[in-house]
C-alpha atoms as one frame of an Amber mdcrd trajectory, in Angstrom:
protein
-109.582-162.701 -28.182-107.121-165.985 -29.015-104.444-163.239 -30.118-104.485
-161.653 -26.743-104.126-164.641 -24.848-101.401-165.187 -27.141 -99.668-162.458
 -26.100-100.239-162.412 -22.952 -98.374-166.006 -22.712 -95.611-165.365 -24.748
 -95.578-162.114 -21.842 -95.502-164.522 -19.234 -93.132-166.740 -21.160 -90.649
-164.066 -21.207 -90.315-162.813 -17.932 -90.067-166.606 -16.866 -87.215-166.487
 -19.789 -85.436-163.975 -18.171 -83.801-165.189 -14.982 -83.273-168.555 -16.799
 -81.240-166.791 -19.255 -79.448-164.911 -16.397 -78.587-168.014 -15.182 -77.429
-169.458 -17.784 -75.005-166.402 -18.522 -73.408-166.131 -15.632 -72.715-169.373
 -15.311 -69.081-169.255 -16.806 -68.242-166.851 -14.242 -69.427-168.341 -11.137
 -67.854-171.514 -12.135 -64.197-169.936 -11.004 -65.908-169.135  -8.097 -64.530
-170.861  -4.895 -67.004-172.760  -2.649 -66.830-169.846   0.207 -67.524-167.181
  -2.842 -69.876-169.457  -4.221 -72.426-169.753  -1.660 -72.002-165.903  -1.450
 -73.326-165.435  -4.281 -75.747-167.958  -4.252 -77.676-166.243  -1.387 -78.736
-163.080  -3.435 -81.044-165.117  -5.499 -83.372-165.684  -2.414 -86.214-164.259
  -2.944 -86.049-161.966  -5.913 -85.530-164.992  -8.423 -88.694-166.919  -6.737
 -90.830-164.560  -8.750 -90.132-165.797 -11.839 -91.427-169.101 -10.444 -95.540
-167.406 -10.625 -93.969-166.468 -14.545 -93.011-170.045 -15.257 -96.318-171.501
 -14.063 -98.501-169.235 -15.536 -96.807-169.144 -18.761 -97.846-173.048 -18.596
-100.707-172.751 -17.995-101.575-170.209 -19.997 -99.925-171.900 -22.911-101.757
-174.871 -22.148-105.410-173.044 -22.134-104.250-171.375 -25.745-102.963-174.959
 -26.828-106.553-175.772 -26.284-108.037-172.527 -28.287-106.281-173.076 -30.913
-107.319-175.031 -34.152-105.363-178.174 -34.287-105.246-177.966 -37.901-102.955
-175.015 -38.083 -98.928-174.431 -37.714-100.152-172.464 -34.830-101.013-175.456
 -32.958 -98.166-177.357 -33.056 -95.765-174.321 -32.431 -97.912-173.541 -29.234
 -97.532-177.618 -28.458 -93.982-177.298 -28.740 -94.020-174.629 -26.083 -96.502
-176.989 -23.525 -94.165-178.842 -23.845 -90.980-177.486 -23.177 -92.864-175.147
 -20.323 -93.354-178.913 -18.966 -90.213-180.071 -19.576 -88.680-176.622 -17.298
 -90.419-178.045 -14.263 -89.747-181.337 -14.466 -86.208-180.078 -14.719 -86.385
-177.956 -11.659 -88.261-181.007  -9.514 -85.927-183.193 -10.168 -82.687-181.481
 -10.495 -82.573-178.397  -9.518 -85.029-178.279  -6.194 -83.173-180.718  -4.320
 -80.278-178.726  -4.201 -82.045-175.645  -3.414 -83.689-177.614  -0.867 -80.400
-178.408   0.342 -78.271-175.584   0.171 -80.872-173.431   1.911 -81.766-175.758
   4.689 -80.393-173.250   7.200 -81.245-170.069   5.235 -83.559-168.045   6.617
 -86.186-166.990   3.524 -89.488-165.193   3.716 -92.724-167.031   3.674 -93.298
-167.798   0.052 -89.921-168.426  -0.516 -89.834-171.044   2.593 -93.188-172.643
   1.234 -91.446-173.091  -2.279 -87.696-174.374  -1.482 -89.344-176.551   1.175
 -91.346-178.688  -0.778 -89.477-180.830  -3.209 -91.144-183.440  -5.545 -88.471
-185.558  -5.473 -88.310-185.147  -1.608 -84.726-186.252  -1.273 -81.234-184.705
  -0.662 -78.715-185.610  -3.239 -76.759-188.407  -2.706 -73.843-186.163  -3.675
 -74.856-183.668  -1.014 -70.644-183.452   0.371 -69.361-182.723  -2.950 -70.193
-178.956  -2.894 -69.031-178.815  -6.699 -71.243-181.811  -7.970 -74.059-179.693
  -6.622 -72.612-176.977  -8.071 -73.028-178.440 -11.664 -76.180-179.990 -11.115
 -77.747-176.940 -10.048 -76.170-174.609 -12.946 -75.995-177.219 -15.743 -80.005
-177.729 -14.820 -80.458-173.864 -15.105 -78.521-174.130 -18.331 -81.257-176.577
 -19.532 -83.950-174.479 -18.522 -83.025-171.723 -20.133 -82.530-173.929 -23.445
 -86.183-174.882 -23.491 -87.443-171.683 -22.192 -85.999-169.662 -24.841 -87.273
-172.655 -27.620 -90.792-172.051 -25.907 -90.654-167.890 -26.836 -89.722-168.364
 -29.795 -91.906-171.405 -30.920 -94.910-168.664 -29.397 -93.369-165.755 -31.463
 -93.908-167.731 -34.456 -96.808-169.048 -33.921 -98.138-165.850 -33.063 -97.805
-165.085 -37.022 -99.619-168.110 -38.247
């Protein structure tokens, strides 16, 4: 039964994976984006990449219920604590870094229900302090996307190996 779970999370783990990787990789090209093109662009992730949110949170969880099925004797364990934690460390990265400026930038976006329950609620329940500087927010919001994909991809694969001890 532990090795389904354990599938299903590192599931879970990927599809939250895969817009943070997206992300990530287009990245260099938005960057010669001006601020008009920019905010284009930025619009089409609104509400297709809020799914990946439900991913992200139940990949950790669902890490953190295996993390507690697994013997803490084994390579398994720790491999599967590495991922808790880095499944952590992706939202504590988005509350603080990347959710104000989504917060911000959307503030007079219309979204649908769940998306206006998500990108209205902020942890950190500020607006930058660099809120005029359209390219500070820029980088903050992509260089925190960046990060998130770093840590999601080190959770799959710390899973994936676990998976064969």
């Amino acid at each position: 039964m532990i090795h389904i779970g354990h599938i299903l999370t590192t599931v879970l783990v990927a599809i939250a994976m895969a817009p943070a990787l997206a992300h990530a990789l287009e990245f260099p090209g938005k960057k010669r984006l001006d601020q008009d093109a920019y905010f284009t662009v930025q619009s089409i992730y609104y509400p297709g990449f809020t799914i990946a949110g439900f991913a992200e949170v139940g990949g950790m969880l669902a890490s953190i219920v295996l993390l507690f099925l697994t013997p803490p004797e084994t390579a398994s364990f720790w491999l599967t604590a590495i991922a808790v934690v880095g499944m952590i460390g992706m939202q504590i990265v988005f509350w603080i870094y990347t959710q104000p400026v989504n917060k911000f930038w959307l503030q007079k976006t219309t979204v649908g229900n769940p998306g206006a329950r998500c990108f209205g609620f902020s942890f950190a329940g500020h607006i930058p302090q660099d809120a005029g500087d359209w390219i500070r927010l820029r980088d903050r919001w992509e260089y925190s996307h960046i990060v998130r994909a770093g840590l999601v991809f080190l959770n799959f694969f710390s899973l994936l190996l676990a998976l064969n001890h």
